[in-house]
CHARMM-style PDB file with segment names, atoms N, HN, CA, C and O in Angstrom:
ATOM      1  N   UNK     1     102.130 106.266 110.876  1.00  0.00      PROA
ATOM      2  CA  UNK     1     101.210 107.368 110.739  1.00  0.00      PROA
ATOM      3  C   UNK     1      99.937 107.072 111.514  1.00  0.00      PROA
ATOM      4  O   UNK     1      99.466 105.935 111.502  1.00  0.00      PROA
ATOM      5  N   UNK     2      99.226 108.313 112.355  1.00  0.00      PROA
ATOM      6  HN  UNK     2      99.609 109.237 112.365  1.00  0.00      PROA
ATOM      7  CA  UNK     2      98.077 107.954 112.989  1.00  0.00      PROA
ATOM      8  C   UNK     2      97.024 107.687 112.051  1.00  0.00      PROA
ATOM      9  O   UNK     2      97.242 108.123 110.921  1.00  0.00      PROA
ATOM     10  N   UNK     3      95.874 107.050 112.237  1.00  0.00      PROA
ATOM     11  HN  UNK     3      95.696 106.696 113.155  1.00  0.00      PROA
ATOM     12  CA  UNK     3      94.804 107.056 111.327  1.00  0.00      PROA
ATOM     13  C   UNK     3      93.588 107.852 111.752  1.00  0.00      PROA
ATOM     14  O   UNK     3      93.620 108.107 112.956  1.00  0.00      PROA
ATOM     15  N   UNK     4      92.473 108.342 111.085  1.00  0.00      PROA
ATOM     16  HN  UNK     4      92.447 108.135 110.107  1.00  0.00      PROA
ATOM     17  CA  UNK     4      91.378 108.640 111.823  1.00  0.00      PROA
ATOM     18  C   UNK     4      91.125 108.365 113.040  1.00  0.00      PROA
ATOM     19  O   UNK     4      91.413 109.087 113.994  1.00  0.00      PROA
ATOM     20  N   UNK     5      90.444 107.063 113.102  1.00  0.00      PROA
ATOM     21  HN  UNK     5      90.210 106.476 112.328  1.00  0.00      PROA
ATOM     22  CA  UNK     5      90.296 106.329 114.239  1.00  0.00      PROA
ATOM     23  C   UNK     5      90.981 106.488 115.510  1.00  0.00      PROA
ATOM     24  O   UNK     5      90.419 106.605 116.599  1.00  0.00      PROA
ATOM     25  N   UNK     6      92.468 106.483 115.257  1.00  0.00      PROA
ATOM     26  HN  UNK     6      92.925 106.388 114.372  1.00  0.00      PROA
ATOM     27  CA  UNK     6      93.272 107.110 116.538  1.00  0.00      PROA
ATOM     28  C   UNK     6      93.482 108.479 117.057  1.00  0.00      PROA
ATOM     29  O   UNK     6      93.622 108.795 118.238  1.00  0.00      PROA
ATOM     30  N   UNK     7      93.487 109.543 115.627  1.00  0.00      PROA
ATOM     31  HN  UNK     7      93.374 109.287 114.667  1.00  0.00      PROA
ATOM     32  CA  UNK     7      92.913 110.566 116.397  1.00  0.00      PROA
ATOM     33  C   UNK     7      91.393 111.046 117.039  1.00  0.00      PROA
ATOM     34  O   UNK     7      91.105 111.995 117.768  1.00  0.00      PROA
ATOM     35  N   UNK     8      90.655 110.088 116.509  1.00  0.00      PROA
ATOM     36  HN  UNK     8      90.889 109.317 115.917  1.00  0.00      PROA
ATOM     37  CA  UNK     8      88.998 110.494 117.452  1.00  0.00      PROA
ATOM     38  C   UNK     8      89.389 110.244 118.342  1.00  0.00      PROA
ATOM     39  O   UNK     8      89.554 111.192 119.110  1.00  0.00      PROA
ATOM     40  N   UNK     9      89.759 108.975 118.798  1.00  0.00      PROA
ATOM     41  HN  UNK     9      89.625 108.204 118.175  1.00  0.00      PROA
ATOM     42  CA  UNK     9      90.346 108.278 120.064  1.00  0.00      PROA
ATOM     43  C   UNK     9      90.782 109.266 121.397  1.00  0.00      PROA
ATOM     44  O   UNK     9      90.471 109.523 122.560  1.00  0.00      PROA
ATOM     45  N   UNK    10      91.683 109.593 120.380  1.00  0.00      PROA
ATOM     46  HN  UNK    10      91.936 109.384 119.435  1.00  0.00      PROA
ATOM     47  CA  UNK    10      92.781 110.774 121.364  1.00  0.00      PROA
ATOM     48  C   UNK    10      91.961 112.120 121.533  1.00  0.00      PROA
ATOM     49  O   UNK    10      92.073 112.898 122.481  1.00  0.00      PROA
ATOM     50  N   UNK    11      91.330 112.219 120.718  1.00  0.00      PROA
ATOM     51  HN  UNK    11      91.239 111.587 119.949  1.00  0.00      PROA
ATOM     52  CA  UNK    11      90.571 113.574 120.888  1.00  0.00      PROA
ATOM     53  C   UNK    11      89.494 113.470 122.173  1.00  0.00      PROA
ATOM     54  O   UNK    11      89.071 114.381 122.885  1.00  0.00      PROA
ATOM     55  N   UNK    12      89.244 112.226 122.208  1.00  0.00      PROA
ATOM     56  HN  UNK    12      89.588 111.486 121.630  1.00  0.00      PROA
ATOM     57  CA  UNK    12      88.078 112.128 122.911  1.00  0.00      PROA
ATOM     58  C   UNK    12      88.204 111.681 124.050  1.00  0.00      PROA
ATOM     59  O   UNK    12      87.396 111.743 124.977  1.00  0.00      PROA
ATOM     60  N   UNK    13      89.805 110.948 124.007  1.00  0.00      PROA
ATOM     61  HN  UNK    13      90.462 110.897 123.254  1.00  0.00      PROA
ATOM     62  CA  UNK    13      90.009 110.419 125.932  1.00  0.00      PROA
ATOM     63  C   UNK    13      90.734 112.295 125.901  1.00  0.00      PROA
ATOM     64  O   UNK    13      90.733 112.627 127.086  1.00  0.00      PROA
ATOM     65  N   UNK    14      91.197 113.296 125.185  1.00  0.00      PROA
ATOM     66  HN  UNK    14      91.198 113.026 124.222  1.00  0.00      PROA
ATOM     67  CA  UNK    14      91.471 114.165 125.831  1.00  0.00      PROA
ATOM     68  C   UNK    14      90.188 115.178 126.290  1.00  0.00      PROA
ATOM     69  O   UNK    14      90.452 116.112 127.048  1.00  0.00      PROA
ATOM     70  N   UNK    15      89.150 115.030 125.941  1.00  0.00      PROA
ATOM     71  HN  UNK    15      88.936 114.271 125.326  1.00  0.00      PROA
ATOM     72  CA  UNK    15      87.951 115.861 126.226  1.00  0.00      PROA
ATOM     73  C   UNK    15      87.366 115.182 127.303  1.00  0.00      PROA
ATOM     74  O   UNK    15      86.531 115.852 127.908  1.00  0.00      PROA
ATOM     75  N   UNK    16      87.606 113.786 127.812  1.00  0.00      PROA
ATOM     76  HN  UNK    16      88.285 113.241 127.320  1.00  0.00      PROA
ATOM     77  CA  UNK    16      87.024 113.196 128.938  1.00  0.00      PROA
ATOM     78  C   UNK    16      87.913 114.116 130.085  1.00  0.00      PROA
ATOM     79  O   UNK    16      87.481 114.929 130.903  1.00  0.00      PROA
ATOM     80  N   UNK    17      89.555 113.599 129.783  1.00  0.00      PROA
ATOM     81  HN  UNK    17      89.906 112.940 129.119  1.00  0.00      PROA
ATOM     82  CA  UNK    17      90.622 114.398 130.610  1.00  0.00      PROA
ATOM     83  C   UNK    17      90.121 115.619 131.333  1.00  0.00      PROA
ATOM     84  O   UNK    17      90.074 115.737 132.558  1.00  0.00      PROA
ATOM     85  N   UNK    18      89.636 116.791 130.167  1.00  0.00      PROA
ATOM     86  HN  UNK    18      89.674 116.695 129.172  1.00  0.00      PROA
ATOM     87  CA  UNK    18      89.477 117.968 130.420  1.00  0.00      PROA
ATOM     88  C   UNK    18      87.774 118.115 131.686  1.00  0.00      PROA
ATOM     89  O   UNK    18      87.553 118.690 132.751  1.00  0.00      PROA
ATOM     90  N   UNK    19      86.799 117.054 130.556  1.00  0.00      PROA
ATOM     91  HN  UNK    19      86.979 116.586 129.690  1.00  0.00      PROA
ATOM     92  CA  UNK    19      85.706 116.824 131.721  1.00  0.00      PROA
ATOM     93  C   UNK    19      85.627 116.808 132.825  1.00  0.00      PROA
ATOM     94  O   UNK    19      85.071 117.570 133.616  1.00  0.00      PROA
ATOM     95  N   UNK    20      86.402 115.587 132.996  1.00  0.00      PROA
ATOM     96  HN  UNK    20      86.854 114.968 132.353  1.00  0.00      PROA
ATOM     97  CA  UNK    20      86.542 115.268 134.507  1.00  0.00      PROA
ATOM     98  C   UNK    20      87.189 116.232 135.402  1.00  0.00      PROA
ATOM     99  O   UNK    20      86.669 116.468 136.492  1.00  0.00      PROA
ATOM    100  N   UNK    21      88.875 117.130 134.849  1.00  0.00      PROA
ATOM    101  HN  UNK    21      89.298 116.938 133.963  1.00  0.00      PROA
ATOM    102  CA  UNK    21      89.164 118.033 135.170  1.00  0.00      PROA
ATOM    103  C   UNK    21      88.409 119.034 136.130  1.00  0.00      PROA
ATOM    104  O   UNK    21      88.492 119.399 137.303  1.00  0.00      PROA
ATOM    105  N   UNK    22      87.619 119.291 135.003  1.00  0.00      PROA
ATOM    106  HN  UNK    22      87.551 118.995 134.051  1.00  0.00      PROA
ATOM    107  CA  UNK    22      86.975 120.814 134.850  1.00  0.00      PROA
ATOM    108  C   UNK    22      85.729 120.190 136.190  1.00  0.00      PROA
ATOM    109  O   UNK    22      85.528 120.911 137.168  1.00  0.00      PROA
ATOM    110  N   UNK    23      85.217 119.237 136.094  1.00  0.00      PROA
ATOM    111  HN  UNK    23      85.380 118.652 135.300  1.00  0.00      PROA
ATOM    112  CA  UNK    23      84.536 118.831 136.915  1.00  0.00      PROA
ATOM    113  C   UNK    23      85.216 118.451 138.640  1.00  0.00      PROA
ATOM    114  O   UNK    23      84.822 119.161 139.566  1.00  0.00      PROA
ATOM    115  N   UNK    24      85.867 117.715 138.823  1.00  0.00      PROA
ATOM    116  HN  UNK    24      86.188 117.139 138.071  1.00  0.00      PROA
ATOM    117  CA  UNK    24      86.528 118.084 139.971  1.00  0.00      PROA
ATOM    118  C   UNK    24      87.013 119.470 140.628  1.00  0.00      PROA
ATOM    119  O   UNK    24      86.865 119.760 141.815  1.00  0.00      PROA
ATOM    120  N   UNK    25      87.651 120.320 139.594  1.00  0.00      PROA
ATOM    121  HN  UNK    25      87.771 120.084 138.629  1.00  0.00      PROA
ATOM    122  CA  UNK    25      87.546 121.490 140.038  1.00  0.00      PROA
ATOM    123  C   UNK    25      86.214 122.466 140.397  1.00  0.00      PROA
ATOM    124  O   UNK    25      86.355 123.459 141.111  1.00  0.00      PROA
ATOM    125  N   UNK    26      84.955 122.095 139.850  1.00  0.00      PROA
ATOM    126  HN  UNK    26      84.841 121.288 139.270  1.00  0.00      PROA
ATOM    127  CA  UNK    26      83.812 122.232 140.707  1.00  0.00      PROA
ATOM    128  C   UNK    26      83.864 121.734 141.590  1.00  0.00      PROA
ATOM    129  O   UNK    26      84.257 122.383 142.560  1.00  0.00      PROA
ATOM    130  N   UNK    27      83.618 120.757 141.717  1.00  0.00      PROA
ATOM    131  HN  UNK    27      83.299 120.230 140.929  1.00  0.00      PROA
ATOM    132  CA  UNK    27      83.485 120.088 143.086  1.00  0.00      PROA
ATOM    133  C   UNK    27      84.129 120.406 144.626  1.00  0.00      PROA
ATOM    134  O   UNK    27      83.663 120.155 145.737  1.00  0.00      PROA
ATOM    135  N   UNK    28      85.411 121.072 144.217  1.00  0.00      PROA
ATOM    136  HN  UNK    28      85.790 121.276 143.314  1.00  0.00      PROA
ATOM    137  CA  UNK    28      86.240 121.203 145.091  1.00  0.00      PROA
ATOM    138  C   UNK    28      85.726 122.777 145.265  1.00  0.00      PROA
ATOM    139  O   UNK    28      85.831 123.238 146.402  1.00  0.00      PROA
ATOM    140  N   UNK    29      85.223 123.566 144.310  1.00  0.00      PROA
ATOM    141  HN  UNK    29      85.139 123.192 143.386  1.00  0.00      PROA
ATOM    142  CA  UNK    29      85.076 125.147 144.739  1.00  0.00      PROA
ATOM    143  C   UNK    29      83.907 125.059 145.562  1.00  0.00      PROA
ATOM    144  O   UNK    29      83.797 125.767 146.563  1.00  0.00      PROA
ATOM    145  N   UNK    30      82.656 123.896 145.066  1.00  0.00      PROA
ATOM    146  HN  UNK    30      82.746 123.321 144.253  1.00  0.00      PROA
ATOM    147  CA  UNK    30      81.360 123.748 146.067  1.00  0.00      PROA
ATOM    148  C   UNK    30      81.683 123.447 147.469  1.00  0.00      PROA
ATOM    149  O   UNK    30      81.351 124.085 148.468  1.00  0.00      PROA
ATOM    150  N   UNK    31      82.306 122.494 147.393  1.00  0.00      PROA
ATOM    151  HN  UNK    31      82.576 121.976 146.581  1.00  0.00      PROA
ATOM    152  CA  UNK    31      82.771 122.390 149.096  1.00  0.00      PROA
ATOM    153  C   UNK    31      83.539 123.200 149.651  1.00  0.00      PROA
ATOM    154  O   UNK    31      83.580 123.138 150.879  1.00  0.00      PROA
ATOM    155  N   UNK    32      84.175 123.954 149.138  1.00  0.00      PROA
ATOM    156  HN  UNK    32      84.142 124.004 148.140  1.00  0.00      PROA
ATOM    157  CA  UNK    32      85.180 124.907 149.959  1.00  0.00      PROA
ATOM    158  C   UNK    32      83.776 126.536 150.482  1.00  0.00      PROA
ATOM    159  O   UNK    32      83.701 127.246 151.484  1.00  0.00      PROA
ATOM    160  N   UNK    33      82.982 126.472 149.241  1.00  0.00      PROA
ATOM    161  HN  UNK    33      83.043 125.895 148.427  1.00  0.00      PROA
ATOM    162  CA  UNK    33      81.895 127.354 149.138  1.00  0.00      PROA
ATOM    163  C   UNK    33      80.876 126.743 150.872  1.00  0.00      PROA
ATOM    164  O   UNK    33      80.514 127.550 151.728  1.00  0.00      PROA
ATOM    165  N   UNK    34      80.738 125.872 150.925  1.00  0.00      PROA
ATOM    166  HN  UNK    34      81.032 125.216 150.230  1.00  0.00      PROA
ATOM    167  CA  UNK    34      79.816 124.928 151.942  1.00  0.00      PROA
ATOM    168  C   UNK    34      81.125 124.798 153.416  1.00  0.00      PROA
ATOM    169  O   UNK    34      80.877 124.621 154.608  1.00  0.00      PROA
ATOM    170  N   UNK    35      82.223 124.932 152.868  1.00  0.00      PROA
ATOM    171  HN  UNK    35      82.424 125.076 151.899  1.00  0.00      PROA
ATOM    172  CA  UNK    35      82.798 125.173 154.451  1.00  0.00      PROA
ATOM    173  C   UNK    35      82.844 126.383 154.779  1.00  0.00      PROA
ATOM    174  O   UNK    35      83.002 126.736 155.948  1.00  0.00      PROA
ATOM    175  N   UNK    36      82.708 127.222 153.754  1.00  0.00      PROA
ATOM    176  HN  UNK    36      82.580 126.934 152.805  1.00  0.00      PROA
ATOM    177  CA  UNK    36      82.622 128.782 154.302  1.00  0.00      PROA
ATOM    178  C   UNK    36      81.589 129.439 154.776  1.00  0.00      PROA
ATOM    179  O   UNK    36      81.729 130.500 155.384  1.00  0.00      PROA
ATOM    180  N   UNK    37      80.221 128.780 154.511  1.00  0.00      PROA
ATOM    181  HN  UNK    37      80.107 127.918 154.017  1.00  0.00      PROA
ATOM    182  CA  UNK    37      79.438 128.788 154.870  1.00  0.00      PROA
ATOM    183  C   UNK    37      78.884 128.323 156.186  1.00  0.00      PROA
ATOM    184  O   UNK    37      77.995 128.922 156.790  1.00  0.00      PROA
ATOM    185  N   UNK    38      79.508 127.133 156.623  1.00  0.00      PROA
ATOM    186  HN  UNK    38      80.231 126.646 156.132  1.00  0.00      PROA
ATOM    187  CA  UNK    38      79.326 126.386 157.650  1.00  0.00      PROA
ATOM    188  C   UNK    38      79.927 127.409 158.771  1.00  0.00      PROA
ATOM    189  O   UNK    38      79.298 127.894 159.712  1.00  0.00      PROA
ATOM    190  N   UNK    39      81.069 127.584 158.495  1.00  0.00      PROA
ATOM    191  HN  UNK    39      81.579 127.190 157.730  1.00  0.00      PROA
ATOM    192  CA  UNK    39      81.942 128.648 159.339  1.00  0.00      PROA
ATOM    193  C   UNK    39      81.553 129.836 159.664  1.00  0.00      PROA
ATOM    194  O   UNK    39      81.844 130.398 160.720  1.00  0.00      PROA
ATOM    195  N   UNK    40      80.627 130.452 158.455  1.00  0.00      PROA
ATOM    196  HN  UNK    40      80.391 129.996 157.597  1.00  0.00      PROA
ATOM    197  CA  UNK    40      80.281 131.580 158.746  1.00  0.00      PROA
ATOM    198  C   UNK    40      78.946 131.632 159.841  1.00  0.00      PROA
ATOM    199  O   UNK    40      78.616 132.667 160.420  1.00  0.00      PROA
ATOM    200  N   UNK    41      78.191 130.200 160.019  1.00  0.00      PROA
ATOM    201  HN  UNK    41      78.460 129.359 159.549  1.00  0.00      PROA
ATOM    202  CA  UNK    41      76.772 130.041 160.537  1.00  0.00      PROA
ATOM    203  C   UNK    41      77.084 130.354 161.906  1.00  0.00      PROA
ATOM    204  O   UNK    41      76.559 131.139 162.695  1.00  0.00      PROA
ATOM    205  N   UNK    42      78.352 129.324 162.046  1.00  0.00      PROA
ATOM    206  HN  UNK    42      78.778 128.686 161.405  1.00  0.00      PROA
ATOM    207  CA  UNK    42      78.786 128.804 163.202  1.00  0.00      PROA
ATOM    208  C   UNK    42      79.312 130.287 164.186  1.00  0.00      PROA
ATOM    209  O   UNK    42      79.280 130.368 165.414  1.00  0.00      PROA
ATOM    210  N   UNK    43      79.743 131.276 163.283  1.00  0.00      PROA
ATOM    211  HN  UNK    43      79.769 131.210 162.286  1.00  0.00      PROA
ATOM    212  CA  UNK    43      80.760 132.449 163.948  1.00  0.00      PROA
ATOM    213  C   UNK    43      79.702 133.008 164.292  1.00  0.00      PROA
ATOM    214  O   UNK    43      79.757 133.721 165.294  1.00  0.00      PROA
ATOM    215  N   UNK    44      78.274 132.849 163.498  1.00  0.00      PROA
ATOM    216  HN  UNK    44      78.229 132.270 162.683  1.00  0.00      PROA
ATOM    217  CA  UNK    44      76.929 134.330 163.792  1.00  0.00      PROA
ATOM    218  C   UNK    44      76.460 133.858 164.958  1.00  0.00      PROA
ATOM    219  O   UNK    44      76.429 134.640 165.908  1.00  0.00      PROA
ATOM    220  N   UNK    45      75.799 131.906 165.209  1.00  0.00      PROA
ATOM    221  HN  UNK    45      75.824 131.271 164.438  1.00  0.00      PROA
ATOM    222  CA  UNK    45      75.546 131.753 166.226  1.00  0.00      PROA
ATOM    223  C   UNK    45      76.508 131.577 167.428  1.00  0.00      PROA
ATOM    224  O   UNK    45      75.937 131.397 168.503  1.00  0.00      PROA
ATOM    225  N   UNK    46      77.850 131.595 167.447  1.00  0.00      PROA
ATOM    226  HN  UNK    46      78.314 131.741 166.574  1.00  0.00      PROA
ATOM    227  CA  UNK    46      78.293 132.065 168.622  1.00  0.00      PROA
ATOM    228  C   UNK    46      78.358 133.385 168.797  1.00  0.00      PROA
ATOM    229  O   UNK    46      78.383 133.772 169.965  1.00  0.00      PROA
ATOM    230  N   UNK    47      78.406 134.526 167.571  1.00  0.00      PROA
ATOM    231  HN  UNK    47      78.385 134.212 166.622  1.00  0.00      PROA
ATOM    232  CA  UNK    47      77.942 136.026 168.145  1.00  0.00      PROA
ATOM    233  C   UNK    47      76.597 136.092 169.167  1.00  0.00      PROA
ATOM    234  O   UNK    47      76.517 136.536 170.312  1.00  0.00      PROA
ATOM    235  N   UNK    48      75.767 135.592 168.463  1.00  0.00      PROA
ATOM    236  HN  UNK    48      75.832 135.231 167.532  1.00  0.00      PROA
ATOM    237  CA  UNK    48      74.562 135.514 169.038  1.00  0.00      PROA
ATOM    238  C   UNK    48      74.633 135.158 170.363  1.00  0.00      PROA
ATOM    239  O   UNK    48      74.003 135.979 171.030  1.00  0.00      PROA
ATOM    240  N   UNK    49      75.216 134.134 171.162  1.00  0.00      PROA
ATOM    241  HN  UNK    49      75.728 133.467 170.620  1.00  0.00      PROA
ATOM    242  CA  UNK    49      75.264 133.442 171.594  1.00  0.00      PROA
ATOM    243  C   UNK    49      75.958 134.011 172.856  1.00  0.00      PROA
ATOM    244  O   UNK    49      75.724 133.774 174.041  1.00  0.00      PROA
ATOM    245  N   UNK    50      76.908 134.856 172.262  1.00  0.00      PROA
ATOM    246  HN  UNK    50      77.098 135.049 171.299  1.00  0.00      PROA
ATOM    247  CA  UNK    50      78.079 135.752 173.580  1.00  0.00      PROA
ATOM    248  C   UNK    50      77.129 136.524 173.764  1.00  0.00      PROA
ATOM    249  O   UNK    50      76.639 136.481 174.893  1.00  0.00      PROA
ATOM    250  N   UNK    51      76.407 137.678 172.578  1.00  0.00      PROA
ATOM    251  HN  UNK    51      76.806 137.714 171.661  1.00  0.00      PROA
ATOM    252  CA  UNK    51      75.272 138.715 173.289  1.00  0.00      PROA
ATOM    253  C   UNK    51      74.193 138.241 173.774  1.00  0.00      PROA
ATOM    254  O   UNK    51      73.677 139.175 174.388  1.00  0.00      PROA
ATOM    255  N   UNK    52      73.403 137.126 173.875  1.00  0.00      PROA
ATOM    256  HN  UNK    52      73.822 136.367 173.376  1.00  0.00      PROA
ATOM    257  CA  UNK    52      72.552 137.138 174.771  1.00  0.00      PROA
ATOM    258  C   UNK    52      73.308 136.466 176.427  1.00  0.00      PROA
ATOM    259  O   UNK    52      72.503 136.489 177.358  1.00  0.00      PROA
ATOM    260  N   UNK    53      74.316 136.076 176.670  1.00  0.00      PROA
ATOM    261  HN  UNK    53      74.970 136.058 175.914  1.00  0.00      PROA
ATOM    262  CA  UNK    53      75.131 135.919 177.814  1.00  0.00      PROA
ATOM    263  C   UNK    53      75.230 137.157 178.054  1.00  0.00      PROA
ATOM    264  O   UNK    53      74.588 137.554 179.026  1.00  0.00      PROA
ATOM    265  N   UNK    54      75.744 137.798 177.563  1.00  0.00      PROA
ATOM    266  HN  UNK    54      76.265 137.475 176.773  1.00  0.00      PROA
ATOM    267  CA  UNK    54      76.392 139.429 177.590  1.00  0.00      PROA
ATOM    268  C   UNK    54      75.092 139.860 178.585  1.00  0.00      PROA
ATOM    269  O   UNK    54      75.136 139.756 179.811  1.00  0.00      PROA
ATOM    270  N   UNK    55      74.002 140.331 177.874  1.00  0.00      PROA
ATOM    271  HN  UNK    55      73.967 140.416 176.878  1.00  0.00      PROA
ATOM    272  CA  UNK    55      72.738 140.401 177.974  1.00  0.00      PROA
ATOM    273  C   UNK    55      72.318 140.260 179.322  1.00  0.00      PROA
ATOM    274  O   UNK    55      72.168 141.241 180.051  1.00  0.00      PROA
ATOM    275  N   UNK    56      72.061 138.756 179.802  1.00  0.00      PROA
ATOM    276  HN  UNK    56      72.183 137.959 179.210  1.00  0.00      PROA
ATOM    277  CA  UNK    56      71.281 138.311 180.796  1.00  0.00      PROA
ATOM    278  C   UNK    56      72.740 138.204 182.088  1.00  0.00      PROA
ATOM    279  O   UNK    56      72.604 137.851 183.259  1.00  0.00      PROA
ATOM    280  N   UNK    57      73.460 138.433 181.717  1.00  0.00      PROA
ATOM    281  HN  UNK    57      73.571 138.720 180.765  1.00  0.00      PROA
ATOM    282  CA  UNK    57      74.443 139.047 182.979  1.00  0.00      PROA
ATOM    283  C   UNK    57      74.602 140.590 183.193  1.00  0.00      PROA
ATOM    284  O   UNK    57      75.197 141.265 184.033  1.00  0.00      PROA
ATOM    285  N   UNK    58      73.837 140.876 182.107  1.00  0.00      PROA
ATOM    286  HN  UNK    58      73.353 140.328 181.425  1.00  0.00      PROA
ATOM    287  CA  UNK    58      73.957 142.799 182.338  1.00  0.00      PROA
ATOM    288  C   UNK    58      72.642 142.809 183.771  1.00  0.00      PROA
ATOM    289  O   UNK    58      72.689 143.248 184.920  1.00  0.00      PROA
ATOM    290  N   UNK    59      71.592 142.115 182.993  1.00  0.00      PROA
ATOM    291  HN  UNK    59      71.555 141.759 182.059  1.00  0.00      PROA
ATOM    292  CA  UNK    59      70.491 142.229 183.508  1.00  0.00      PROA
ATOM    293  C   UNK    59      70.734 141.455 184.999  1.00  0.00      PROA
ATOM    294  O   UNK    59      70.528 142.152 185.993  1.00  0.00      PROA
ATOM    295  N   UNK    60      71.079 140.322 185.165  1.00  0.00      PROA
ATOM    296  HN  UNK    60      71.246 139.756 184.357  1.00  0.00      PROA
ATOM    297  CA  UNK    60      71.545 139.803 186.488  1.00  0.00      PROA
ATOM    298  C   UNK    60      72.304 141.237 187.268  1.00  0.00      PROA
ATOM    299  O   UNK    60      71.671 141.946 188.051  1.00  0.00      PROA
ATOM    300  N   UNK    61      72.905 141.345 187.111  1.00  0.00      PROA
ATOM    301  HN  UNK    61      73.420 140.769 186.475  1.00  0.00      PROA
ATOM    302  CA  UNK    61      73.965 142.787 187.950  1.00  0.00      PROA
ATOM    303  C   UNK    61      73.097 143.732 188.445  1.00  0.00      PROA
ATOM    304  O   UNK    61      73.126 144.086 189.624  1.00  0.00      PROA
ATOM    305  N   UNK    62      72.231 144.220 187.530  1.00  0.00      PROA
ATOM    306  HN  UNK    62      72.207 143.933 186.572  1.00  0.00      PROA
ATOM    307  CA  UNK    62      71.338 145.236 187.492  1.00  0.00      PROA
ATOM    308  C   UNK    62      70.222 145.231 188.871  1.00  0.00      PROA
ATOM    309  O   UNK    62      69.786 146.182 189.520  1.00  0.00      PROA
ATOM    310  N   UNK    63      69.944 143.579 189.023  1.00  0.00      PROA
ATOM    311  HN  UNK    63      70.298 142.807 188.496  1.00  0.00      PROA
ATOM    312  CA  UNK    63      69.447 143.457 190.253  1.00  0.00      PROA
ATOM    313  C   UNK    63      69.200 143.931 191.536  1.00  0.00      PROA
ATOM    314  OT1 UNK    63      68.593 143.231 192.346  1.00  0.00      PROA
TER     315      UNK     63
END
């Protein structure tokens, strides 16, 4: 038969279980959140980046 003692035990390495769980699965949504972000910086400054080319070759032609 279990005693007290072994069910705190168990109760409590299963609430670490779930901790850590629940915590890695943050972790993993923050960084996926921070690569989407990164990606998204990266896509505006190469928009940016084609329209002012775009831009200063309109204006070159125009010459």
């Amino acid at each position: 038969m279990v005693n007290q003692n072994d069910k705190n035990q168990n109760n409590k390495s299963v609430a670490e279980g779930i901790k850590n769980t629940a915590g890695s699965a943050f972790e993993t949504a923050h960084n996926a959140l921070e690569t989407t972000e990164d990606m998204a910086m990266k896509t505006v400054d190469a928009a940016k980046n084609s329209t002012k080319n775009l831009t200063d070759n309109m204006k070159k032609q125009s010459r």
